[in-house]
N, C-alpha and C positions, 0 to 999 in steps of 0.2 A: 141156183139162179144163173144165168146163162147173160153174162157182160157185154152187150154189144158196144163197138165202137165205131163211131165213122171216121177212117179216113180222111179229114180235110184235102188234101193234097192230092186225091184220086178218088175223092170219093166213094168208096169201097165201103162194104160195110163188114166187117168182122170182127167178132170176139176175140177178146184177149189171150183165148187159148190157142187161135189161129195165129196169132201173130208169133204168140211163141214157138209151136212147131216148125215154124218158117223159120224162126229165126234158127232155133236149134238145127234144124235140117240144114240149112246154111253151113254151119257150124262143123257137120262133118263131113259136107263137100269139100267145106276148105283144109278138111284135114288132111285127104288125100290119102287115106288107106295108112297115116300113122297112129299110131295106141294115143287115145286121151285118157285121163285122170281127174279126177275131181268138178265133174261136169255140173252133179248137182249142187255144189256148193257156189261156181261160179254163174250157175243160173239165178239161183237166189239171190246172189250177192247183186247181180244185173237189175232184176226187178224187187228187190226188197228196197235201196236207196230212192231210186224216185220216187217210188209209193211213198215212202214215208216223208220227202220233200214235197209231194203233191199233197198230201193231206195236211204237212203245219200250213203250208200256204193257203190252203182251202179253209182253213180254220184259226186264220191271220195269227200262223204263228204261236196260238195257244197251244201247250203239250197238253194240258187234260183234255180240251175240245178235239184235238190230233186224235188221241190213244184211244178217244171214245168212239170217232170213226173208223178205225181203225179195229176197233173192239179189242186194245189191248189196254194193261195195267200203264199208270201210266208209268214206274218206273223201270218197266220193262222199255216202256216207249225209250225213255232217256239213256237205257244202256245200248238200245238199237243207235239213237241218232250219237252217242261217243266212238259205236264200232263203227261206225260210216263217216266219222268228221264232222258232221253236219252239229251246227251251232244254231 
């Protein structure tokens, strides 16, 4: 299934995979030809936190309603939202 998202601020209409390419490509302009490390980890860490702040909110803050959208356990859920701070 293919995510679109619009833009509010430009209007734009593109998928969440677009935004990440951008971002990522971004990413190694600004490296400027130095070695990076641990890319995919810091990717995730990027869009794993608000996904997982977007959805308690979207599900007022219930972790089983969360974890279900999410389509994860919910104690999984609760070890995510301790790695990230999120209460």
């Amino acid at each position: 299934m293919e995510v679109k998202i619009i833009n509010t601020v430009s209007g734009s209409d593109n998928t969440l995979s677009d935004h990440v390419r951008h971002c990522v490509e971004g990413y190694f302009v600004q490296l400027n030809g130095h070695e990076s490390s641990g890319l995919y980890n810091l990717v995730l860490a990027e869009v794993e936190k608000p996904l997982l702040e977007t959805a308690l909110k979207h599900a007022d803050f219930n972790q089983s309603k969360a974890a279900k959208v999410l389509g994860l356990s919910r104690s999984t859920l609760r070890k995510k939202l301790e790695q990230y701070g999120i209460s």
